[in-house]
N, C-alpha and C positions, 0 to 999 in steps of 0.2 A: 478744217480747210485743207488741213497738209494730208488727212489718208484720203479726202476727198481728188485732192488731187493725184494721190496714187494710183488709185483706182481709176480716176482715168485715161490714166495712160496705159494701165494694162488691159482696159477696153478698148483702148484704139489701135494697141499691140493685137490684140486676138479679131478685131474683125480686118484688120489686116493678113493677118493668117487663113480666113478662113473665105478671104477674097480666090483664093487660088485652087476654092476644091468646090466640086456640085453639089454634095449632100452633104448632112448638116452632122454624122456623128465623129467621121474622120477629124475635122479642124474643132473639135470639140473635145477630142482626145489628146490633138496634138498642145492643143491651151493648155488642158489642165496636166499634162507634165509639164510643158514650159512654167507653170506657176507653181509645180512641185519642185523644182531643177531653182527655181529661183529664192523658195521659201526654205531649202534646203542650204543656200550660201546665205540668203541671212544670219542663217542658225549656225554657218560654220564661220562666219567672221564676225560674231556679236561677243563682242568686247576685245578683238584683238586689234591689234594695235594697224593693221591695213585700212586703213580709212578711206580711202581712193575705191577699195572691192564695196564698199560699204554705203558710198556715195552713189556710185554707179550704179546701183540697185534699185528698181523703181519700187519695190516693194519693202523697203525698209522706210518709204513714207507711208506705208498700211499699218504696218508694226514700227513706231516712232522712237519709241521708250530708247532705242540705244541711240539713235542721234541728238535726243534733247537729256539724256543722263550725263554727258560729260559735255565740258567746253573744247572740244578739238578743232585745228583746223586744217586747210588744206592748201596747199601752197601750188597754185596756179599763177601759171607765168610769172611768177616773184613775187607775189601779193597773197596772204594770208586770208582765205576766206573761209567765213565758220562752215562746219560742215554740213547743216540743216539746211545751210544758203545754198551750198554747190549741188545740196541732192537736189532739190527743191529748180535750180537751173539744169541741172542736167535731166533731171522729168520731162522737163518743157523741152528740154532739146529732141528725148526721145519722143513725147508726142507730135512736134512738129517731123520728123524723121519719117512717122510713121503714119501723118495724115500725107505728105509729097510722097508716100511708097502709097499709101490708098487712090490718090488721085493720079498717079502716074499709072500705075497697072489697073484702073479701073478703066483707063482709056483704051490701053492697049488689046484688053480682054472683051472690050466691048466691039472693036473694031475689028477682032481677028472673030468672031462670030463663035465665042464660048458658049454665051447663054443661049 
């Protein structure tokens, strides 16, 4: 459920991105370094102690193993919350993020006469 959920946030990230160009290898290029750039700071804060870079990460719900290997947590607004919770809310936050950036500039692109 949790890398199911990863994944789709980082599809609605990249057909987000790919809203903004007309052929199909450029935003194709640009996803797959964004998923390099991102699978890159996985591997540069897995096991350190920045929890917050770790969290933030919607691909550290693909590769799980270091959020559910320790009990850490992350202290939002004064309140202690484990950090598999906050990734797992901040996912949803980034997929809501990026379905109002698909629905907003899908209007605007339709109406300015792109396609």
């Amino acid at each position: 459920m949790v890398k199911t959920l990863g994944i789709l946030v980082l599809s609605i990230f990249f057909l987000f991105v790919s809203l903004f160009f007309k052929n199909a290898l450029f935003p194709f290029v640009v996803s797959l370094f964004l998923t390099f750039g991102l699978i890159y700071f996985q591997e540069a804060y897995m096991g350190s102690e920045r929890i917050m870079l770790k969290v933030m990460n919607p691909f550290s719900l693909v590769v799980h193993r270091e959020l559910f290997s320790k009990t850490e947590f992350v202290n939002i607004i004064g309140f202690p919350i484990l950090s598999y919770t906050a990734a797992i809310c901040m996912a949803i936050v980034w997929g809501i993020i990026s379905l109002f950036g698909i629905l907003t500039f899908q209007k605007k692109i339709l109406c300015a006469g792109w396609e």
